[in-house]
C-alpha positions as CSV (number, residue, x, y, z in Angstrom):
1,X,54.2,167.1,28.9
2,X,51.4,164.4,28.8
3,X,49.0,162.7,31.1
4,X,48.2,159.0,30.4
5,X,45.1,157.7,32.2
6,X,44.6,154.2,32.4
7,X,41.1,153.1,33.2
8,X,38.9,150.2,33.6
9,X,34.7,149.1,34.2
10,X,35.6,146.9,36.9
11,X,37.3,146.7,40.2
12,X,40.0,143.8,40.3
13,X,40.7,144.3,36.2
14,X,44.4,145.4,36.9
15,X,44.9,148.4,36.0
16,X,47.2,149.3,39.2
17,X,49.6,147.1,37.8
18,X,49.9,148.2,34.5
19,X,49.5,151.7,35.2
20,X,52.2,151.4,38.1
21,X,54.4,148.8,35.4
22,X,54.5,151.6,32.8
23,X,55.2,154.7,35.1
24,X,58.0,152.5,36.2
25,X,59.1,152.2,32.2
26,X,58.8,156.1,31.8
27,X,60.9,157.1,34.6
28,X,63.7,154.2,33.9
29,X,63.6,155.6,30.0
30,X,64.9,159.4,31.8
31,X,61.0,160.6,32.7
32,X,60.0,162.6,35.0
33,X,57.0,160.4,36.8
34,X,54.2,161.0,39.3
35,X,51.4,158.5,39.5
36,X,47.6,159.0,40.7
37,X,45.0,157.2,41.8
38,X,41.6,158.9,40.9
39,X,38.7,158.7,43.7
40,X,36.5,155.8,43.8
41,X,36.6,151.9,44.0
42,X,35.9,152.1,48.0
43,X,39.2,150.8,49.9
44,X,40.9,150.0,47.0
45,X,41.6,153.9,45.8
46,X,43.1,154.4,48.6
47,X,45.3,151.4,49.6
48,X,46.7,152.1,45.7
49,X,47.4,155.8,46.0
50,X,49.2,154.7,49.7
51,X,51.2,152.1,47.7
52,X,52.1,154.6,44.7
53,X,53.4,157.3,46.8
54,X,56.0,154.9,48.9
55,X,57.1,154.0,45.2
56,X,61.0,155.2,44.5
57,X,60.4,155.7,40.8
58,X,57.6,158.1,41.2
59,X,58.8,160.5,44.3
60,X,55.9,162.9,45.4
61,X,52.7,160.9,43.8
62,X,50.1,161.8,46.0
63,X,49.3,159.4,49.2
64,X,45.4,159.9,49.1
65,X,42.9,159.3,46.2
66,X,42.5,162.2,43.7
67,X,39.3,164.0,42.5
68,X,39.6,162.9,38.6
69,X,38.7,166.8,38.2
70,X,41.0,168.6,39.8
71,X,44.3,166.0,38.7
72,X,46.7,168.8,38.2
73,X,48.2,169.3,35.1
74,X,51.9,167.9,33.9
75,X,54.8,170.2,34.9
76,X,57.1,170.9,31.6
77,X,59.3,168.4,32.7
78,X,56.7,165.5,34.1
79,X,54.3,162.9,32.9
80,X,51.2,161.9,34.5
81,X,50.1,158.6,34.9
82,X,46.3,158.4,36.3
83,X,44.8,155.0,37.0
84,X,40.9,156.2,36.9
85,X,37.6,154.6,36.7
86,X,36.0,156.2,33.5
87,X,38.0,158.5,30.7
88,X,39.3,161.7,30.9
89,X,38.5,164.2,28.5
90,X,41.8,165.9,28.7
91,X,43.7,163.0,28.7
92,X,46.7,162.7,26.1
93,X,46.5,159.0,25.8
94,X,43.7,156.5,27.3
95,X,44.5,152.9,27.8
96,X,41.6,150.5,28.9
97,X,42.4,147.5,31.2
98,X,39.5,144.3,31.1
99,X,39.7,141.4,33.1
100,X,39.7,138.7,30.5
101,X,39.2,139.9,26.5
102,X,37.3,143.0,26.5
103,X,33.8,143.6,24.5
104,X,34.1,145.1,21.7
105,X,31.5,147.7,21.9
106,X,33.1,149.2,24.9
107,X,36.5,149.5,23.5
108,X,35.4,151.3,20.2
109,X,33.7,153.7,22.8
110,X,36.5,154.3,24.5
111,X,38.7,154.4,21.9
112,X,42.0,153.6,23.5
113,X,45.0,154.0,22.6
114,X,45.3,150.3,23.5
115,X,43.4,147.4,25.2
116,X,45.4,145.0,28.3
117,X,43.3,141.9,28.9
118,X,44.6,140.4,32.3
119,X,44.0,137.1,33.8
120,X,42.7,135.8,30.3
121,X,42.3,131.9,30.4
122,X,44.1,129.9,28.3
123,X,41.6,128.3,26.2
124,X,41.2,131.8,24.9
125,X,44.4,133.0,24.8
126,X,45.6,131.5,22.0
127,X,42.6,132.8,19.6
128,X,43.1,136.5,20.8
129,X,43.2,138.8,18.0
130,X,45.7,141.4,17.4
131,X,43.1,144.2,17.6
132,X,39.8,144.9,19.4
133,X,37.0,147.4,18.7
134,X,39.9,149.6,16.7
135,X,42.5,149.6,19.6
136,X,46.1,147.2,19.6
137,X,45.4,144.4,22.4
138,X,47.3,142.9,24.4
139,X,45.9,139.9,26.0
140,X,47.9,138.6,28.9
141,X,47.5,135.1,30.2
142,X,46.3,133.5,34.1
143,X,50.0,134.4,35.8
144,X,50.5,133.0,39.5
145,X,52.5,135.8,40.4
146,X,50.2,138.5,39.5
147,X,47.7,136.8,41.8
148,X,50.1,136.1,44.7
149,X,48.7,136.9,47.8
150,X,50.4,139.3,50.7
151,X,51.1,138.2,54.4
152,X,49.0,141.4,55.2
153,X,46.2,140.0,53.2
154,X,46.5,136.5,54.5
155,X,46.6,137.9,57.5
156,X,43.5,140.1,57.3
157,X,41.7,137.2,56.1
158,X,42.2,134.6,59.3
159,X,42.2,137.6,61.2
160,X,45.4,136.2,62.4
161,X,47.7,137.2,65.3
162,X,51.3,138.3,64.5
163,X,54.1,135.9,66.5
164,X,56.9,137.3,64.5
165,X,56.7,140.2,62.4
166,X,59.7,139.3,60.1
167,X,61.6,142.0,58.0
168,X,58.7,144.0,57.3
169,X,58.1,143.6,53.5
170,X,55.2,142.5,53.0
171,X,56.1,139.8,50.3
172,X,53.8,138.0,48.1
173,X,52.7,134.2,47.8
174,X,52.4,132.7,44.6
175,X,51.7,129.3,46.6
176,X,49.6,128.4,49.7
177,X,50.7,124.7,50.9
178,X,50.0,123.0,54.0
179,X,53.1,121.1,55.4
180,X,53.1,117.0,55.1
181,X,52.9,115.2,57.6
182,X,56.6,114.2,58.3
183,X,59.3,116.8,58.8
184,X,62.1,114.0,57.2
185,X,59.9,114.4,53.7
186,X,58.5,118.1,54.6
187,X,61.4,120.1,53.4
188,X,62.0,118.6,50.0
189,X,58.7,118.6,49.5
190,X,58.7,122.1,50.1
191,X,61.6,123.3,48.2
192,X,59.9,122.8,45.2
193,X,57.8,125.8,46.2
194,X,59.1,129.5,45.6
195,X,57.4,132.4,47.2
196,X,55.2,130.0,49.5
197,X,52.8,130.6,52.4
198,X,53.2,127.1,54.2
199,X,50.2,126.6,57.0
200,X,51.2,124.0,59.7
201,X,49.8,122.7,63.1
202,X,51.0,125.2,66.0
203,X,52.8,122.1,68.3
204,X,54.5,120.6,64.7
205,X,57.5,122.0,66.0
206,X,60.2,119.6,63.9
207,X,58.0,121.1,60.5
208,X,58.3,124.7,61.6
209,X,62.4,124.6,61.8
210,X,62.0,122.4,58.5
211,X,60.0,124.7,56.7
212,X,62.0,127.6,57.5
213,X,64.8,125.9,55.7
214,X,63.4,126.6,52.9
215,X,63.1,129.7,52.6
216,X,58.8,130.7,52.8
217,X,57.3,134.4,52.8
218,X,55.4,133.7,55.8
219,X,54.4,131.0,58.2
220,X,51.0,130.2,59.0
221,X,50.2,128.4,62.5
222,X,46.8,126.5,63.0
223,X,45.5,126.0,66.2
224,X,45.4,129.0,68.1
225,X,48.1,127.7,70.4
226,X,51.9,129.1,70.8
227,X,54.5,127.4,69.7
228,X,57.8,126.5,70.9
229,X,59.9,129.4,71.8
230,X,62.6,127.6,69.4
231,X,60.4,129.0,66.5
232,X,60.6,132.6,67.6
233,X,64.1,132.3,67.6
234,X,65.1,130.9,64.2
235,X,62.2,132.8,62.3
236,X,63.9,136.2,63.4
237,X,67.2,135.0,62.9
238,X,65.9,134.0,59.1
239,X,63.0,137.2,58.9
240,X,60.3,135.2,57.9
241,X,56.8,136.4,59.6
242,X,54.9,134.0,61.7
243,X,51.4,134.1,62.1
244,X,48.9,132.1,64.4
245,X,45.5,131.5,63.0
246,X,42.8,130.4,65.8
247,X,41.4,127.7,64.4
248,X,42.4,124.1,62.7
249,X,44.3,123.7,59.6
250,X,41.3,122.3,57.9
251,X,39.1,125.7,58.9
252,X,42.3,127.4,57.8
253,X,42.6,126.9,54.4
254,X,38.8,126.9,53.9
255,X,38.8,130.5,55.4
256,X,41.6,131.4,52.5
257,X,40.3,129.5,49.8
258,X,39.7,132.6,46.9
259,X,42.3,134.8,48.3
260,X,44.3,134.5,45.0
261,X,40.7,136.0,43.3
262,X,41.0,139.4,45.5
263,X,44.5,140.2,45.8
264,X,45.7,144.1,45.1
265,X,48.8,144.7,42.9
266,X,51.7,145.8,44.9
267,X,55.1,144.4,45.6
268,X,58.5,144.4,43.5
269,X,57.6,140.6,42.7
270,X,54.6,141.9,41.1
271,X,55.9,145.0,39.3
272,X,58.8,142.6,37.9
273,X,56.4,139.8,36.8
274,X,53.9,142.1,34.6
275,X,57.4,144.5,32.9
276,X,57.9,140.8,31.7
277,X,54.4,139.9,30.7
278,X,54.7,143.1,28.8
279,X,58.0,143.0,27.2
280,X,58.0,142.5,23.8
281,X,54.1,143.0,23.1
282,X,54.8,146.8,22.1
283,X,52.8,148.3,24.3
284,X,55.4,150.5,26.1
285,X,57.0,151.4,23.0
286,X,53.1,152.8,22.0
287,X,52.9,154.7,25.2
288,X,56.0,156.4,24.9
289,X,55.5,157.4,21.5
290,X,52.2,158.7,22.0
291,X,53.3,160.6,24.6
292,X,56.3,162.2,22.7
């Protein structure tokens, strides 16, 4: 059975997405998967490989970065999907992954079996031909959910201090909005916000319990002061992870300001959002059939 190795010149380009979205297509279509990060990319390898072993569609990919040399081969009854830096010689199939549409001269040297442009803007989007240096693209446009940021990575970012640790997900943010002023307007406001990080003063107490209403993936305290002890209580009745930054709101927001820019694929949200990006552009199709 085959190994697929999906590869890209860049860090960021998004080949952990696609490369986790289409061993995810494989084993729901009866295969037999097991994903691999190859070695490189500093931090990144190995937060991925961490991520694809915990995944319940690929049991047994390996937890730790791989040496692209010594991948093992396929068992009879497996496929192999390696997300690498550069090509593999023995590779069955090779798909290339470029942030924005690729250059041509690079894809006809690879020679892929296809090209995914990510994050392409939408000025160019709608000029994007069918085909690029020889290989099928498919160009994907800016998506908010693909660069939704994680608690964890909000968090590392203010180097913030966990209040309430919630239910332990980890969700994603496809929005980052600071509370208004007035609790009475605050919550419709902030209904019209899915998958939301909302930052609020720490002493705001009547905008906590409103924003909670509705639902955020994580609540972001400015300040550096605790709240009120009726905050701990409802966000663990409602799992939603408090965090208390240590300075003001304004210093907050500067201090995450580009945090959508370096985000790493992981998440169900994520994994759901790009299977949709891709239905229906025949790339899975491709990859199946080249893999037989």
């Amino acid at each position: 059975m085959p190994l697929l190795t999906v590869i890209s010149d860049s860090p960021g380009a998004g080949k952990t997405g696609v490369a986790a979205t289409l061993a995810r297509s494989l084993a729901y279509a009866g295969r037999r998967v097991w994903l691999v990060r190859g070695e490189g990319d500093g931090g990144n390898a190995a937060d991925d490989a961490h991520w694809y072993s915990t995944l319940e569609f690929a049991p047994g990919s390996a937890s730790t970065p791989v040496a692209a040399n010594v991948i093992p081969p396929p068992n009879d009854d497996e496929v192999v999907v390696a997300e690498l830096d550069a090509p593999l010689d023995r590779a069955d199939a090779t798909l290339l992954v470029t942030r924005g549409l690729p250059d041509e001269a690079r894809v006809a040297e690879v020679a892929p079996l296809a090209v995914v442009a990510v994050d392409v803007a939408a000025s160019a989007l709608a000029d994007a031909p069918d085909e690029c240096g020889g290989a099928p693209l498919v160009a994907l446009g800016e998506d908010r959910t693909l660069a939704g940021f994680s608690v964890s990575e909000a968090q590392a970012a203010l180097r913030a201090e966990t209040l309430v640790e919630g239910d332990g997900i980890d969700p994603t943010c496809d929005h980052l909005v600071i509370a208004p002023i007035g609790s009475d307007s605050g919550q419709p406001y902030l209904e019209r916000f899915e998958s939301k990080a909302v930052v609020v003063r720490f002493d705001k107490t009547d905008q906590h319990l409103a924003a909670l209403a509705t639902e955020p993936a994580c609540l972001i305290l400015t300040g550096g002061r605790r709240p009120s002890e009726y905050l701990y209580d409802a966000a663990l009745a409602r799992g939603v992870p408090v965090m208390l930054s240590r300075t003001d709101t304004e210093n907050t927001v500067i201090a995450l300001e580009g945090i959508f820019d370096r985000t790493r694929f992981h998440g169900e949200r994520k994994l759901e959002r790009m299977s949709e990006l891709l239905s229906g552009t025949g790339l899975v199709e491709r990859v199946s059939g080249a893999l037989g």
